[in-house]
N, C-alpha and C positions, 0 to 999 in steps of 0.2 A: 191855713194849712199848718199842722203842725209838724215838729222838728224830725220826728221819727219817716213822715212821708217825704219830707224833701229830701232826706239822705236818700231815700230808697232811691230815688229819681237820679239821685247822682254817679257817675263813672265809679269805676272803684281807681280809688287814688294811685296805687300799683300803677297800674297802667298808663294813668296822665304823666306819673312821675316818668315812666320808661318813654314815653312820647317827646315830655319835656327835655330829658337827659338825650334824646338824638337827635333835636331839632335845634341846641345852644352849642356852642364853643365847648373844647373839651376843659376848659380851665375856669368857665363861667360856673356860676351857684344860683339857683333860682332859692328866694326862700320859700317859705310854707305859705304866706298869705297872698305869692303867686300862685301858686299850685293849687293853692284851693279855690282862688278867683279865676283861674284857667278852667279845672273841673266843675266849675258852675255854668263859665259859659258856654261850657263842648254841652252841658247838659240840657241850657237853654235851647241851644242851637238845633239839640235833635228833637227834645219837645215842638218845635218849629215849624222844623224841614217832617215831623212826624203828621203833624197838624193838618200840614197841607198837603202829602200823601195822603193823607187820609179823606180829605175833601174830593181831592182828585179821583179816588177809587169811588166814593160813591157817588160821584156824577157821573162815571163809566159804568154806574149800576155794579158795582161787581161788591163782593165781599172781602178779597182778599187781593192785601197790596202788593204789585210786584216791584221789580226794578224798575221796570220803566213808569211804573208812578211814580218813584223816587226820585227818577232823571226828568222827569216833568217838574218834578215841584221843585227842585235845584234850581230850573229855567225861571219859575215864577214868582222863588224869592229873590230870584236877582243872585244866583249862584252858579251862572252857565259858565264859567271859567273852569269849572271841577269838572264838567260834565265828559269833556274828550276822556282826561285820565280815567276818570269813572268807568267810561263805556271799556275803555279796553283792560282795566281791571276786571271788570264785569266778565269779556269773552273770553280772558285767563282763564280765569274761574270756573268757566262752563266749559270749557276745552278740559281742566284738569280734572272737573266731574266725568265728563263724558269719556276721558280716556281711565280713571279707574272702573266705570259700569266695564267698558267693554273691558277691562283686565281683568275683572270677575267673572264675568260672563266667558270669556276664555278660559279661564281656570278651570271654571265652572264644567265645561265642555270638554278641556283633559281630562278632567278627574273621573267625569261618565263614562268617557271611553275608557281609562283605563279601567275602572270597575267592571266594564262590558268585555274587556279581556280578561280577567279576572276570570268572573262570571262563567267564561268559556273555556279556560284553563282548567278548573274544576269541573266543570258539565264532562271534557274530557279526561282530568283522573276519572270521575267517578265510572264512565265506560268503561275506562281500564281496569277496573275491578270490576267491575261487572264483568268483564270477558275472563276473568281468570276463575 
């Protein structure tokens, strides 16, 4: 494999740094040859935990991975310690999809209605001119 496809495969460093910088002491220093053997293994790990989603989806016959292939394969490489926090990260998440659909979807429903009094406001000027 050559050098330009393994970056690609890799975290962006930003980010490990920002993980790295809340997960040490505030007075600790990670140097650079941490940070980059941390961002290889977070990338190991997901090529992994990827791998075996992905085994998992197609013995479900299915083409496309969901979460719960992901909490399956946690189990089966021996990473069911993640899986509680996981799940209820997970119902966060869908709880705060589900509550902006239905904040759209209500907006969505003022905005009709109020166009629909609009709508009607106007229907009645224009009778009013009409009558004059």
């Amino acid at each position: 494999m050559s050098d330009d496809k393994i970056t690609d495969l890799q975290l962006p460093l930003s980010v490990v740094q920002r993980l790295i910088k809340e997960a040490i002491p505030p007075n600790a220093i990670a140097k650079q040859e941490a940070k980059l053997a941390i961002a290889r293994a977070a990338s190991v790990f997901i090529l992994f935990l990827t791998s075996s989603a992905t085994d998992i989806t197609s013995a479900a016959n299915q083409k496309t991975m969901s979460a719960n292939h992901v909490l399956t394969a946690l189990k089966d490489i021996e990473f069911e310690s993640f899986v509680p926090e996981l799940e209820k990260a997970l119902e966060n998440y869908r709880n705060v999809m589900k509550s902006k659909k239905e904040k759209k979807l209500n907006d969505n429903s003022a905005n009709k209605a109020a166009e629909k009094v609009d709508d009607e406001n106007i229907e009645d000027d224009v009778e009013l001119i009409d009558d004059d």
